[in-house]
MARDOBA-844642 format. One line per 3 residues: their letters; for each residue x, y, z of N, C-alpha, C. Coordinates in steps of 0.1 Angstrom, whole numbers. Layout:
N
A> X,Y,Z,X,Y,Z,X,Y,Z  ...
END
This chain:
239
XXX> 161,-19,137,161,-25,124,166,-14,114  175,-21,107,180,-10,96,172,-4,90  174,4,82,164,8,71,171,6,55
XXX> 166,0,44,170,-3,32,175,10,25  184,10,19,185,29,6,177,24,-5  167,34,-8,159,31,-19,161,39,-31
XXX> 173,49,-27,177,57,-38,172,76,-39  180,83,-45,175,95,-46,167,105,-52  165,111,-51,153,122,-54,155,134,-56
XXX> 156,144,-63,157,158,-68,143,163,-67  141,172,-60,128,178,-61,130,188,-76  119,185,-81,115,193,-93,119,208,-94
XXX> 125,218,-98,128,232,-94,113,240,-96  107,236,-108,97,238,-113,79,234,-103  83,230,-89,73,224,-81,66,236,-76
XXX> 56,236,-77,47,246,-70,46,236,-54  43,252,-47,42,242,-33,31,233,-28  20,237,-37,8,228,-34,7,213,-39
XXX> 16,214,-46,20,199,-55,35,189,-47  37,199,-41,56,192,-28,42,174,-25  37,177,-17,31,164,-10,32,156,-18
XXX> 20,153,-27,23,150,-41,35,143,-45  43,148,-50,49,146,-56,60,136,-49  65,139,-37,69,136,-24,65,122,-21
XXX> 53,118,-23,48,104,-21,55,96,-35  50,101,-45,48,99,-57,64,91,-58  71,98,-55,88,93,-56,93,79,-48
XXX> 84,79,-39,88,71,-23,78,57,-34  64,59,-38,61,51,-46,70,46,-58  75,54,-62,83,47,-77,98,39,-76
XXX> 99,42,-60,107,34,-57,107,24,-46  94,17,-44,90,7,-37,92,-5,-44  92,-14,-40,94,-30,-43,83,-33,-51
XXX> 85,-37,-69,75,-34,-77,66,-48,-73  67,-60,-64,61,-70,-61,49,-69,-53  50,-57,-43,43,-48,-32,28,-42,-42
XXX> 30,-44,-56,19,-35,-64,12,-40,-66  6,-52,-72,-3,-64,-78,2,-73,-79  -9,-87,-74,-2,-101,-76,-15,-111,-84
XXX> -17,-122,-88,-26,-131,-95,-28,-143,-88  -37,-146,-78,-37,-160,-75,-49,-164,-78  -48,-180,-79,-63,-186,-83,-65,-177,-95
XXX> -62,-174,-105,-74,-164,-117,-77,-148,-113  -76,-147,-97,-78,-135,-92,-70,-126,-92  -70,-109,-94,-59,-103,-94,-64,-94,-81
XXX> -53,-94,-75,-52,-87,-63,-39,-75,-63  -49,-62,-56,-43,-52,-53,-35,-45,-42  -24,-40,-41,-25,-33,-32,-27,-18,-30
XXX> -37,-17,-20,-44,-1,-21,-37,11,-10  -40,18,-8,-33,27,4,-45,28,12  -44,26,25,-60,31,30,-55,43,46
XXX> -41,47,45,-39,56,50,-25,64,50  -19,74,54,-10,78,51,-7,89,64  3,90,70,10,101,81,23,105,76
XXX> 23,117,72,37,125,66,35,135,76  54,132,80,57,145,91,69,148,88  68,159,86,79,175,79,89,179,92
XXX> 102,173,94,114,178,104,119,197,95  115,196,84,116,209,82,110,215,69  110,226,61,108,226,51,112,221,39
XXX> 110,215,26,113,213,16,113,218,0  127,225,-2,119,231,-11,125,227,-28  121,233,-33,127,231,-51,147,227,-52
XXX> 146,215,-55,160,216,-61,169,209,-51  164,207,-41,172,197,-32,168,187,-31  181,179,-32,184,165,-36,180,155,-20
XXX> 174,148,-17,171,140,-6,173,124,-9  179,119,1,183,101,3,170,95,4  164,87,-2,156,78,8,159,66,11
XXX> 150,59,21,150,50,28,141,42,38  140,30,32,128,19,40,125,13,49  119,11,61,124,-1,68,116,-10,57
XXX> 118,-25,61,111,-36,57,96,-37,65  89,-38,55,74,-40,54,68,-47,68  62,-42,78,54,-50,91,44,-53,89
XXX> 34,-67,85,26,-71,81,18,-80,89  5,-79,89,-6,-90,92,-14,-99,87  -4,-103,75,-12,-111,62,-20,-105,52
XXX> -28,-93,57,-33,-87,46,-34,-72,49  -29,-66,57,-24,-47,55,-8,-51,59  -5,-41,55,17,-40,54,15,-20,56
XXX> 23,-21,69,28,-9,69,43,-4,65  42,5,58,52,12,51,59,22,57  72,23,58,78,35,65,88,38,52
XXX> 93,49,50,103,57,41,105,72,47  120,68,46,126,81,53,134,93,49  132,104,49,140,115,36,148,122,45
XXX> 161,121,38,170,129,49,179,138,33  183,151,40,188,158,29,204,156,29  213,162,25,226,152,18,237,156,28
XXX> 234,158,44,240,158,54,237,148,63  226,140,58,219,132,63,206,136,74  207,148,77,195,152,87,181,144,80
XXX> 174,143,90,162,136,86,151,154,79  142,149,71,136,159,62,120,152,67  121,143,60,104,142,62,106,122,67
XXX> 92,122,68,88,104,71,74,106,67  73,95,59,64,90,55,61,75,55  47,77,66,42,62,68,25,59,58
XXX> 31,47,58,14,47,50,12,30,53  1,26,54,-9,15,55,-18,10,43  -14,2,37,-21,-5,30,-28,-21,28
XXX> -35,-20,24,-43,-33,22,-44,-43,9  -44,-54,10,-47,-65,-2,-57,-67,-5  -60,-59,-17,-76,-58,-23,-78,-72,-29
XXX> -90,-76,-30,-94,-82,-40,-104,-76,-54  -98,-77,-62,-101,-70,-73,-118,-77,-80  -122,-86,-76,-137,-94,-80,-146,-91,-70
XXX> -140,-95,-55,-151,-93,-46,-146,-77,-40  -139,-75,-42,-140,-59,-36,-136,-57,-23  -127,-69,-17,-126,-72,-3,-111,-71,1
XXX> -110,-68,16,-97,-72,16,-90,-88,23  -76,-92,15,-74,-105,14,-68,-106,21  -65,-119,30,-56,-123,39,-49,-136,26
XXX> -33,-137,28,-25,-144,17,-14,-150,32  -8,-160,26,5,-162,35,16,-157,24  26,-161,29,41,-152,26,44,-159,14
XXX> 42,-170,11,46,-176,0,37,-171,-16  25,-170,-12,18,-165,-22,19,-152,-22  26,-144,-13,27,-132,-18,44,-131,-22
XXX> 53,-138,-24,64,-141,-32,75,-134,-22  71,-132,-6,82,-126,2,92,-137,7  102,-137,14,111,-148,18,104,-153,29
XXX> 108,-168,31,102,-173,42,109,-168,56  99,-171,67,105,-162,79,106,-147,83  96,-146,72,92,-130,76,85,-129,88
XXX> 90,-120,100,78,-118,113,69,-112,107  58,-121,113,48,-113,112,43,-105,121  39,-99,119,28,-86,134,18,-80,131
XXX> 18,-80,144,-2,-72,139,-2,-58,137  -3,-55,126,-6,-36,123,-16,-30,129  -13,-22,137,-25,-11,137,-28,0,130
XXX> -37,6,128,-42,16,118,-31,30,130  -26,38,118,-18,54,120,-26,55,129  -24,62,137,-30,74,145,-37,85,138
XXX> -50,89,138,-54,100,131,-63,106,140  -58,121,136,-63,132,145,-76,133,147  -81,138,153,-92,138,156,-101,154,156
XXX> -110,152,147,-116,163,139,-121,168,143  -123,182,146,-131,194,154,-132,205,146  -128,206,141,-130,221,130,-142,222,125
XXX> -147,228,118,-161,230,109,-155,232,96  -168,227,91,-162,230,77,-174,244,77  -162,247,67,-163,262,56,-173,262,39
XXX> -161,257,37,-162,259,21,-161,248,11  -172,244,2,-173,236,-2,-173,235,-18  -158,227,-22,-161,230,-39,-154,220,-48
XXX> -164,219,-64,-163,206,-65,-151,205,-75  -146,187,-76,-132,188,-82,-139,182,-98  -131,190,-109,-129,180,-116,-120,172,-120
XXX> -121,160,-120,-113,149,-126,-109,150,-140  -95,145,-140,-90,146,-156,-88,131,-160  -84,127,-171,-82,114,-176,-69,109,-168
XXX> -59,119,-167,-44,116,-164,-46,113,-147  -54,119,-139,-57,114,-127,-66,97,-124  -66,95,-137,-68,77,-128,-58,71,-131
XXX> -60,62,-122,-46,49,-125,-54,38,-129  -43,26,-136,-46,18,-138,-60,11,-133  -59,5,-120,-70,3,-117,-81,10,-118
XXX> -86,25,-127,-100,28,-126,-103,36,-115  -95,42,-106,-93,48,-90,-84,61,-97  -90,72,-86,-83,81,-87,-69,78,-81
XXX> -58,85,-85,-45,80,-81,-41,88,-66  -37,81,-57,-40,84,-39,-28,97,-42  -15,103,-49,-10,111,-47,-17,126,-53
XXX> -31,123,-61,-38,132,-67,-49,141,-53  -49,135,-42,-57,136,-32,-50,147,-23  -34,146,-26,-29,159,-19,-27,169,-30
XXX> -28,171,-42,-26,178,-53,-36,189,-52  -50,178,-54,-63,189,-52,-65,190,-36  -64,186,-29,-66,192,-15,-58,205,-10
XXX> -42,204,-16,-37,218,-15,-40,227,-22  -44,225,-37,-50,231,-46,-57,242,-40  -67,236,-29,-78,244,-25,-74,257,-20
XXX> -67,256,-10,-59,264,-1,-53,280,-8  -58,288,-1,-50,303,-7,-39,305,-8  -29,311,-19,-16,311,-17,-10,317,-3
XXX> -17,326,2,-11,329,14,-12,319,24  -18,308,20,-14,297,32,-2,294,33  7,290,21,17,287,14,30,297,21
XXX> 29,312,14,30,320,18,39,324,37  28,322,38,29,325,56,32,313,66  29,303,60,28,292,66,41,281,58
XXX> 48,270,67,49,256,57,44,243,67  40,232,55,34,224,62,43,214,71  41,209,84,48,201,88,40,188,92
XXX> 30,189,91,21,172,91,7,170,81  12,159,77,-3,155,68,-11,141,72  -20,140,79,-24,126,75,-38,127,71
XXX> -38,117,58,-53,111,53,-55,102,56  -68,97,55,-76,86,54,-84,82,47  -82,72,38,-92,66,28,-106,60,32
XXX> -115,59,32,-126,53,30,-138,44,22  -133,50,10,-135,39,-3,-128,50,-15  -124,39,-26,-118,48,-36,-128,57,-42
XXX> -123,66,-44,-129,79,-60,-128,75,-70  -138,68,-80,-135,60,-93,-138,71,-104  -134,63,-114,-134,76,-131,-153,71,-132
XXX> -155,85,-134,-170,90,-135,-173,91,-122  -171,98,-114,-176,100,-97,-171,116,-103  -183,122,-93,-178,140,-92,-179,141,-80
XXX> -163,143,-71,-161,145,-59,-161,159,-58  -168,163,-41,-164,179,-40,-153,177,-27  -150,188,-24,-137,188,-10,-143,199,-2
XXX> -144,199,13,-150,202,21,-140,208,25  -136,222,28,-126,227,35,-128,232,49  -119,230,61,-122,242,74,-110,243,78
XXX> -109,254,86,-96,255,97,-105,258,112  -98,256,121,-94,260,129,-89,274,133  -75,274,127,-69,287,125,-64,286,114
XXX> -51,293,115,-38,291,101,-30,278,105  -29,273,113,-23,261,116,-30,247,110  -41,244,113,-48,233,113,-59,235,109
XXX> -61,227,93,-71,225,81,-73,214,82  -88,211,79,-96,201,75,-101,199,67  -99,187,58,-106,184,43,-112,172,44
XXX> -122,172,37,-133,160,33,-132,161,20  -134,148,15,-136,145,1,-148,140,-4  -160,141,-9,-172,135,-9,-175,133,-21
XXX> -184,123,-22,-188,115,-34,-205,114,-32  -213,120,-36,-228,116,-32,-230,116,-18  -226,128,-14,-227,130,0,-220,121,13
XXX> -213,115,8,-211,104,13,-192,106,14  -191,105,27,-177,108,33,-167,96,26  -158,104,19,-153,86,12,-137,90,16
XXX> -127,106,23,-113,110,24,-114,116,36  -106,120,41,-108,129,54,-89,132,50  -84,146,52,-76,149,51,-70,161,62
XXX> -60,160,73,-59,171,79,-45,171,77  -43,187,79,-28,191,82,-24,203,87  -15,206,96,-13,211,101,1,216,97
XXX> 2,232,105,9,244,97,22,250,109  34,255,104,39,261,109,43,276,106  42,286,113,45,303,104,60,299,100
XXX> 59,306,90,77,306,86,87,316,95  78,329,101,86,340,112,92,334,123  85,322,129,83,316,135,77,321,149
XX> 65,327,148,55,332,156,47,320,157  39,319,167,27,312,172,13,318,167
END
């Protein structure tokens, strides 16, 4: 299946590296199919949320290069659509992929909705198929270090939720510069568990492993609501 051109991207020169993730999603978002965002049926307004994310780095990325992207078309089971977008830099080499999983909220009951293709305004004859949830790694590390975030006004979105590309901002945030440093990232995946709303004081739970593979929790009243891991390559290229 082909993949759609969704248009280009200049990484910011000005990007700190803890913010690349970030920012990285943020673009792949602003150039999604604005129909994919919110819809109104019945009086109801329905959402769609992200409830997971797998970003995998073919190499490093850094300030000032210009990257293609590109989509396949949405695989869906009436009410989650998985998302693929693809970044290749201007030789075409592939750079990063970014998959993510989302769901159709209901914005009254808090639920997620199953819709057919008409009410959600796609063309008729869309296949459908059954999504499965990303693959996510599986957690062993201990946590370390525990500390809390504050929230700013500019970190919610619309709906009242902290904004899902703010989740890699402060989770790198955490990290020493010599992570950065010594290391670059080549995989990220999160996992949502309920949003972080405006007035919640989340903390982030850090651990490694090693220098390779960190583990983050995001918590809300003790209560596990993000799980974020990623793993590292040396830049020497030692082991």
């Amino acid at each position: 299946m082909d993949a759609k051109e969704l248009g280009q991207f200049v990484v910011p020169t000005d990007v700190s590296p803890e913010r690349l993730p970030g920012v990285l999603v943020q673009a792949c978002l602003d150039l999604m199919d604005q129909r994919q965002r919110s819809l109104t049926t019945d009086g109801v307004l329905l959402t769609w949320i992200v409830l997971q994310y797998a970003i995998n780095f073919d190499q490093p990325v850094v300030p000032g290069m210009t990257l293609n992207l590109s989509g396949l078309p949405y695989r869906r089971d009436h009410h989650v659509s998985l998302r693929t977008v693809y970044v290749t830099d201007q030789q075409q080499q592939r750079v990063v992929t970014i998959r993510s999983v989302w769901g159709l909220l209901n914005q009254a009951s808090r639920t997620l909705t199953r819709l057919d293709d008409a009410a959600l305004g796609l063309p008729e004859g869309l296949p459908i198929r059954r999504v499965d949830r990303l693959h996510f790694p599986r957690i062993t590390t201990a946590i370390g270090i525990t500390r809390p975030v504050g929230l700013r006004p500019d970190d919610i979105d619309h709906n009242q939720h902290l904004h899902n590309t703010r989740y890699f901002d402060l989770a790198m945030g955490m990290l020493p510069p010599e992570q950065f440093q010594l290391y670059w990232c080549e995989q990220i995946d999160i996992r949502f568990r309920r949003e972080i709303v405006a007035g919640d004081h989340p903390r982030i739970m850090t651990g490694r492993a090693d220098g390779t593979v960190v583990v983050q929790r995001f918590c809300v009243d003790d209560n596990n609501v993000a799980e974020l891991v990623t793993c590292w390559r040396r830049r020497d290229g030692n082991t």
